[in-house]
N, CA, C and O atoms as a MOPAC input file, in Angstrom:
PM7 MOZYME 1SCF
protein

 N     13.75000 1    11.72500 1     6.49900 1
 C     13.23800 1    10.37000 1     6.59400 1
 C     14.41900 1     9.41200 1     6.39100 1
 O     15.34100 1     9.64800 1     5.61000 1
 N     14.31100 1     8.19200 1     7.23500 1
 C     15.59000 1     7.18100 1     6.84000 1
 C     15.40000 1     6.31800 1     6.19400 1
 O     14.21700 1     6.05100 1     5.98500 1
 N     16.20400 1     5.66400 1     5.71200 1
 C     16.42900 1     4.65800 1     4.68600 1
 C     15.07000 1     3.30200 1     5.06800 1
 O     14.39000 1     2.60000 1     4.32100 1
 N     15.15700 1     3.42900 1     6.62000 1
 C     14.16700 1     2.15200 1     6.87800 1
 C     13.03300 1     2.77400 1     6.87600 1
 O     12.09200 1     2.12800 1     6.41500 1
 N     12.76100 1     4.11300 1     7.34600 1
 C     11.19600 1     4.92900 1     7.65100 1
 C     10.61900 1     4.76700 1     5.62600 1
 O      9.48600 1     4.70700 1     5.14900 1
 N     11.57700 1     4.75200 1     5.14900 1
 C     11.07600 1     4.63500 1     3.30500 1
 C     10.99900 1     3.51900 1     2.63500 1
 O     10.59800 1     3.54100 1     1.47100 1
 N     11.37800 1     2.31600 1     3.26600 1
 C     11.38600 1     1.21400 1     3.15000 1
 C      9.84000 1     0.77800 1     3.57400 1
 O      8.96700 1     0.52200 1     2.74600 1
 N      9.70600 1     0.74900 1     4.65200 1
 C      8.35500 1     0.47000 1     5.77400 1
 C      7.25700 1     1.26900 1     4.80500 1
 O      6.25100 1     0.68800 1     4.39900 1
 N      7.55300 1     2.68400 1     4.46800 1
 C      6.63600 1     2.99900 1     3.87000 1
 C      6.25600 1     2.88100 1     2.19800 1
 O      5.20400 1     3.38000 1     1.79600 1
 N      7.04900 1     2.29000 1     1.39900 1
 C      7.02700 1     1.57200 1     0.21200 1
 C      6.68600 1     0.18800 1     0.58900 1
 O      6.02100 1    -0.12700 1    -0.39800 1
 N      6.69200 1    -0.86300 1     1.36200 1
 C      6.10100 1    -2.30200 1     1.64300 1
 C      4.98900 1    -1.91600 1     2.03600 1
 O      4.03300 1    -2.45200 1     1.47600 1
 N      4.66900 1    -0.81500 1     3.17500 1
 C      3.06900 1    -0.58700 1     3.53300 1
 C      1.75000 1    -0.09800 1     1.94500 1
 O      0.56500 1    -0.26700 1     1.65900 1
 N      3.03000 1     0.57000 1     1.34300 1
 C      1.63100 1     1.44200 1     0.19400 1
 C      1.74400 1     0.01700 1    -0.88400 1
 O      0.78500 1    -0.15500 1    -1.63600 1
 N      2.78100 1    -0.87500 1    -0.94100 1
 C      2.74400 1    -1.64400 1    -1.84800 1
 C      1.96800 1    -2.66700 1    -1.22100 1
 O      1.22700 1    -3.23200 1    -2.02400 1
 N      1.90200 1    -3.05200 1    -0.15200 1
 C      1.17900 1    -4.10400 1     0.42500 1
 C     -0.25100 1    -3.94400 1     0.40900 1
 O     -0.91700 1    -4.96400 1     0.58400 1
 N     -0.72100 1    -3.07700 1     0.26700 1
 C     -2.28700 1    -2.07000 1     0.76900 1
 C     -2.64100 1    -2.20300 1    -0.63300 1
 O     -3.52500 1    -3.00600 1    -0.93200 1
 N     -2.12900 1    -1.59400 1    -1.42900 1
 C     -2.65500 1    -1.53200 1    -2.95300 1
 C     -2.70800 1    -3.19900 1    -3.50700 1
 O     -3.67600 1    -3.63300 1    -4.13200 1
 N     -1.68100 1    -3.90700 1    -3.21500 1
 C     -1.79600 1    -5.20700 1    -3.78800 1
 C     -2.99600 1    -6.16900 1    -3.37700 1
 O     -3.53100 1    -6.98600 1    -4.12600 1
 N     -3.29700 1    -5.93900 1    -2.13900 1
 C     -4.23000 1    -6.44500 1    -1.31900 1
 C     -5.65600 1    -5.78900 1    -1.99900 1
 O     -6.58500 1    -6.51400 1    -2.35600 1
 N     -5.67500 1    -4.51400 1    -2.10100 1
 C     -6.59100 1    -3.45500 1    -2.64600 1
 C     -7.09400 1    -4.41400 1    -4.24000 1
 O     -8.12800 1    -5.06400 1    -4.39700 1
 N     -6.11400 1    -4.22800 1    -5.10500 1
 C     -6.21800 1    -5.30100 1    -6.38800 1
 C     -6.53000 1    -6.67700 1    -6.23300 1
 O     -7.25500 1    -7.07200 1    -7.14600 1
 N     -6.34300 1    -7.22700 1    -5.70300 1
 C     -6.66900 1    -8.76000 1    -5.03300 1
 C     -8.41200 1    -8.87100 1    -4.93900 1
 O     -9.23000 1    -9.59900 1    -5.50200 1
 N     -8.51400 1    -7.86200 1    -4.02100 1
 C     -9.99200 1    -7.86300 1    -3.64900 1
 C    -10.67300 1    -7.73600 1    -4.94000 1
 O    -11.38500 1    -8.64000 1    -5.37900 1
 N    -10.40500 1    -6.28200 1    -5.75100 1
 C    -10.97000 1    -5.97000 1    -7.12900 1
 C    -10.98500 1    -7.23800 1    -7.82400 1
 O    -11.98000 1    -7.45700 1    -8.51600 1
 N    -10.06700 1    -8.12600 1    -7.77600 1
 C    -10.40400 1    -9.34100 1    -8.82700 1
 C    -10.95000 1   -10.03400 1    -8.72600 1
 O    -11.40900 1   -10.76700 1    -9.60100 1
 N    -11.16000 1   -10.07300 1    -7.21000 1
 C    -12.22100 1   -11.44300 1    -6.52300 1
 C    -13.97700 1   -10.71700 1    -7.02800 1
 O    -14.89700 1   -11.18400 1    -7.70000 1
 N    -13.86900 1    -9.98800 1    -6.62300 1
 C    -15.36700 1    -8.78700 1    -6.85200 1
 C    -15.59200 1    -9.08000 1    -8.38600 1
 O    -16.67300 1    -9.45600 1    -8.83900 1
 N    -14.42100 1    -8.86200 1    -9.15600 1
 C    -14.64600 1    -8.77400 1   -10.68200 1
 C    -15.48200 1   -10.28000 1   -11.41000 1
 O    -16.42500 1   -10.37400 1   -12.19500 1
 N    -14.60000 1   -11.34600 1   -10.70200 1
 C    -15.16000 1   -12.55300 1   -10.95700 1
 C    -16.24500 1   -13.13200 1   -10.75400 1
 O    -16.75500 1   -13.94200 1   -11.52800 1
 N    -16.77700 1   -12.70900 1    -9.51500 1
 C    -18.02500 1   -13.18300 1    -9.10700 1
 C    -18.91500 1   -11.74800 1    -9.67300 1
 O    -20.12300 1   -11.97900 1    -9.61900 1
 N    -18.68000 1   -10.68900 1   -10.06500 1
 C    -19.35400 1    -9.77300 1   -11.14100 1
 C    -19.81900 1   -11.06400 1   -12.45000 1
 O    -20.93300 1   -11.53900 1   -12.67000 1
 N    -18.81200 1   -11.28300 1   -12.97400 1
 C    -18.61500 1   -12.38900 1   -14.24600 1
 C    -19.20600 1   -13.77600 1   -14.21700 1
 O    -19.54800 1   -14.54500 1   -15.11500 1
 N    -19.21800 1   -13.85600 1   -12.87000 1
 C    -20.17200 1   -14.95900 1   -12.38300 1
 C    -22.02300 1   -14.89300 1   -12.12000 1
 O    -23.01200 1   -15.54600 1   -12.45300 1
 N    -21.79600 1   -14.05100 1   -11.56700 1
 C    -23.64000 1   -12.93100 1   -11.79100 1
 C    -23.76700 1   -12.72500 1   -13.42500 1
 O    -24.65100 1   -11.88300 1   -13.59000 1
 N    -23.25000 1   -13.14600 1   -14.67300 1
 C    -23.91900 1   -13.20100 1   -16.05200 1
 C    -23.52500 1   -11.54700 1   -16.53100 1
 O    -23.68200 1   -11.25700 1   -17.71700 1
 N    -23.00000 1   -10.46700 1   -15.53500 1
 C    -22.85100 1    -9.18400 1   -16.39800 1
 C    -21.43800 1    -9.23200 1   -16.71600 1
 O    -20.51600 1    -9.18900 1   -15.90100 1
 N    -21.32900 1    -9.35500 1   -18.35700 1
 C    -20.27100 1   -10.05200 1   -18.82400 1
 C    -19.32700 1    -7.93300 1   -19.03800 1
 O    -18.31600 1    -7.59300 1   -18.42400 1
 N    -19.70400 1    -7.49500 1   -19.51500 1
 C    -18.91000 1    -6.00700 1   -19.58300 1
 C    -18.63800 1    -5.29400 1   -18.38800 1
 O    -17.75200 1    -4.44900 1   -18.51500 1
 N    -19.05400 1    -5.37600 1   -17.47200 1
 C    -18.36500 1    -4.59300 1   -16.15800 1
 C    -17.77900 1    -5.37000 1   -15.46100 1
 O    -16.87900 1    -4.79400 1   -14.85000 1
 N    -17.87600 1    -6.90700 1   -15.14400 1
 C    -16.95700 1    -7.73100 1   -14.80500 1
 C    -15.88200 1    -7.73800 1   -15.32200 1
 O    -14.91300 1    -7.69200 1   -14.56400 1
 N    -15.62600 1    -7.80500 1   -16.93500 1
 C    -14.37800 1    -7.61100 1   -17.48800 1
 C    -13.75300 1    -6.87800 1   -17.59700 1
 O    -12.69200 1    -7.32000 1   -18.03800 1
 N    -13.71900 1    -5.39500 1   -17.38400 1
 C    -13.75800 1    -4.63900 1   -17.15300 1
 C    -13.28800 1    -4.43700 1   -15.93000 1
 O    -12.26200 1    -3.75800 1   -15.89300 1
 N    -13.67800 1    -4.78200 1   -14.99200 1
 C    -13.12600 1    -4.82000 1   -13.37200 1
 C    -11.99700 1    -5.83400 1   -13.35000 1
 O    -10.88600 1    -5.49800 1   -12.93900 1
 N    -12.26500 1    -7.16100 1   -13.81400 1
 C    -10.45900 1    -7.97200 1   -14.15100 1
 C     -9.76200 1    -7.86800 1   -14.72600 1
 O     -8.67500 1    -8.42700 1   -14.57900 1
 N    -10.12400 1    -6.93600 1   -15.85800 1
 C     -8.84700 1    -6.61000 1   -16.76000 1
 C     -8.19100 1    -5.50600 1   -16.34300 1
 O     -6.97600 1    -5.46700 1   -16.53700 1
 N     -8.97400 1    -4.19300 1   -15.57400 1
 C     -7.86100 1    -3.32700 1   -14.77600 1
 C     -7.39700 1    -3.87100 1   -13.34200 1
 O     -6.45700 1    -3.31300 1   -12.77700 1
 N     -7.96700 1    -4.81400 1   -12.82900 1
 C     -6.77900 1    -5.37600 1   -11.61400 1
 C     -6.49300 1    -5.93600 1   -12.09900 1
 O     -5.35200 1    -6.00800 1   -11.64200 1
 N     -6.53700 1    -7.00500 1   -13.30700 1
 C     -5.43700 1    -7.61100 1   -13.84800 1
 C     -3.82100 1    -6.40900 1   -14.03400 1
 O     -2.82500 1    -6.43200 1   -13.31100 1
 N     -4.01300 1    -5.74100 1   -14.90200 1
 C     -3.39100 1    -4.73600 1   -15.37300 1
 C     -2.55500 1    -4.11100 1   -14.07800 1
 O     -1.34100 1    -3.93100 1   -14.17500 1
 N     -3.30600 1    -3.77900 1   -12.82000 1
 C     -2.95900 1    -3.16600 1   -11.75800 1
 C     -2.24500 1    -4.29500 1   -11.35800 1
 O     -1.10700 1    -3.86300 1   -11.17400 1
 N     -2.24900 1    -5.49600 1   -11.11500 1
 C     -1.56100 1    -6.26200 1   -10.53000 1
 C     -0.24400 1    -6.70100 1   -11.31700 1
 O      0.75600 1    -7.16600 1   -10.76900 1
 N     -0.39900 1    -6.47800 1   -12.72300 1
 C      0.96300 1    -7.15300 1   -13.52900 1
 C      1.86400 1    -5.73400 1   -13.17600 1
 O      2.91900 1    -5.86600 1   -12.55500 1
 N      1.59300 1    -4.93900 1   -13.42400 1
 C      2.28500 1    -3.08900 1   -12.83200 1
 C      2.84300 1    -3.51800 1   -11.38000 1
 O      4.02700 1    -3.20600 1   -11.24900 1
 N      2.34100 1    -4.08700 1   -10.38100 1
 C      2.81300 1    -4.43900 1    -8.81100 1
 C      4.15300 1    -5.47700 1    -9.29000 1
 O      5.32800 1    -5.13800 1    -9.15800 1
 N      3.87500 1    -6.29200 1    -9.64500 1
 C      5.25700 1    -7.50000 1    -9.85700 1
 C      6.50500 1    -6.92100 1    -9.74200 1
 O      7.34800 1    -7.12700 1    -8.86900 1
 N      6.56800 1    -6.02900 1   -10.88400 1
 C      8.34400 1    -4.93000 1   -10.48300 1
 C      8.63500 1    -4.78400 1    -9.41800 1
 O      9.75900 1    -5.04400 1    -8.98900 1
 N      7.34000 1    -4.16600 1    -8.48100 1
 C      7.50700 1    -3.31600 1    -7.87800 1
 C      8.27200 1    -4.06100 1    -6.43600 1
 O      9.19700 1    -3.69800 1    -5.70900 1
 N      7.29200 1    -5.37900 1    -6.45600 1
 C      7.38700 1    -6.44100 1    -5.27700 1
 C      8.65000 1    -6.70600 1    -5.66300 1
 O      9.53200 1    -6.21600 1    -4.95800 1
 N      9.02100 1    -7.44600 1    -6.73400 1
 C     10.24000 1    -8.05400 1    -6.58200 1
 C     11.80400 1    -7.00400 1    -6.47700 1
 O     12.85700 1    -7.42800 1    -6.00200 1
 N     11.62800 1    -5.76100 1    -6.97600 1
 C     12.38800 1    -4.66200 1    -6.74000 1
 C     12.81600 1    -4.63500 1    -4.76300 1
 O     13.91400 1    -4.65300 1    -4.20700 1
 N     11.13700 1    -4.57700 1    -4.07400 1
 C     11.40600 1    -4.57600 1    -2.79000 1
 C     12.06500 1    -5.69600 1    -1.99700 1
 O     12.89400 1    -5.56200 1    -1.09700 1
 N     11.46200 1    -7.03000 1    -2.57500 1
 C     12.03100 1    -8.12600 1    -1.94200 1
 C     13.40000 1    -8.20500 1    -2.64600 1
 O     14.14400 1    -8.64700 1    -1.77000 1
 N     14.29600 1    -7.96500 1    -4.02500 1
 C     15.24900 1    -8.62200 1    -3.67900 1
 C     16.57000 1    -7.26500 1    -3.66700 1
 O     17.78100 1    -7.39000 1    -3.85000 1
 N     15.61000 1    -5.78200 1    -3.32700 1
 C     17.24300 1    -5.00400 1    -3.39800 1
 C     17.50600 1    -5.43500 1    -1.94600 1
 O     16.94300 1    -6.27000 1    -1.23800 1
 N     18.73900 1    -4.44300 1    -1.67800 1
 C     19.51100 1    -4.67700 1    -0.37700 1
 C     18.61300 1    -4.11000 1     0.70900 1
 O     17.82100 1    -3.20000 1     0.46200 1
 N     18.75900 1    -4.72500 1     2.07000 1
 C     17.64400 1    -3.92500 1     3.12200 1
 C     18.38900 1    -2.87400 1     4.09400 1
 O     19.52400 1    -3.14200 1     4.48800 1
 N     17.95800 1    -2.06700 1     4.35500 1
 C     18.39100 1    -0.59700 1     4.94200 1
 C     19.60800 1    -0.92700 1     5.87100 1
 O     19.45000 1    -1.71600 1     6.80300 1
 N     20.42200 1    -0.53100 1     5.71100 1
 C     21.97800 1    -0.38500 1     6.58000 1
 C     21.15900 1    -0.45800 1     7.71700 1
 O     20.03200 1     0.02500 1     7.82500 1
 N     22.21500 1    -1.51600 1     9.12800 1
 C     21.97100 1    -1.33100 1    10.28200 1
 C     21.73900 1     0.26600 1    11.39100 1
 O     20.91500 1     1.15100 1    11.16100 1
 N     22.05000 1     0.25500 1    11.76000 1
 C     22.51800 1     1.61000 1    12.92500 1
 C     23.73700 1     1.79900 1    13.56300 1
 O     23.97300 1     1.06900 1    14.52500 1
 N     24.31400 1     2.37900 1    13.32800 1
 C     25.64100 1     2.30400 1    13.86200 1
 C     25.84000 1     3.24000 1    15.05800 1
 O     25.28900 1     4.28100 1    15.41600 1
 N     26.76100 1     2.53600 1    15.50900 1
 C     26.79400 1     2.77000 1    17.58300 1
 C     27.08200 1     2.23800 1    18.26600 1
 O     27.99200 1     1.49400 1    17.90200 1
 N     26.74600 1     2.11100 1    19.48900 1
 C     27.50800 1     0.84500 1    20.32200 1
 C     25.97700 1     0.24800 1    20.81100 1
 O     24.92300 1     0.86600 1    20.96100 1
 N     26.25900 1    -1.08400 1    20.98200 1
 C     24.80200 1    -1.40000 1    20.92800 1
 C     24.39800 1    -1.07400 1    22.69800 1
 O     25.06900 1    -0.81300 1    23.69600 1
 N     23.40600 1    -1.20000 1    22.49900 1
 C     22.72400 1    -1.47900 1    24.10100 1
 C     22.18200 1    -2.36500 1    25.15000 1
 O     21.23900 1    -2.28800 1    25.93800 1
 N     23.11200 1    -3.24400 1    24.88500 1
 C     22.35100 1    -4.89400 1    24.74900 1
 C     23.30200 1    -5.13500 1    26.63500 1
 O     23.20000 1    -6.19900 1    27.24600 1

C-alpha cells in the first residue's frame, strides 16, 4: 500500500466515524429533549467522549506532511 492509498484511507475511516459521532449527538439531544434524561446522557456523553478521542486524530491528519509526489517524468 502507498503512502497516499493510507492517507485516503485514514481521512475516509476518520471522516465516516466523525460524521458517525456527529449524528450520535444530534440523536442523543433530541433523546434529552423527549424528557428521557439517562439514555440521552448516556448517548452524549459517549459521542461526546468519541468525538474529544477524534480531535488528535484530525489535527494529526490535517497538519502532518502530505504523501510525497510521484516521481518520473511527467505526462503532461
Amino acid at each position: 500500500m502507498t503512502a497516499k492509498e493510507d492517507l485516503n484511507r485514514r481521512v475516509w475511516r476518520t471522516a465516516l466515524l466523525t460524521v458517525g459521532l456527529l449524528a450520535a449527538l444530534i440523536f442523543g439531544i433530541i433523546v434529552l429533549a423527549g424528557s428521557d434524561w439517562i439514555p440521552g446522557a448516556i448517548i452524549v456523553a459517549a459521542s461526546l467522549i468519541g468525538l474529544a478521542g477524534q480531535i488528535p486524530i484530525i489535527a494529526k491528519l490535517c497538519g502532518g506532511p502530505g504523501p510525497s509526489p510521484p516521481h518520473g517524468k511527467p505526462t503532461g
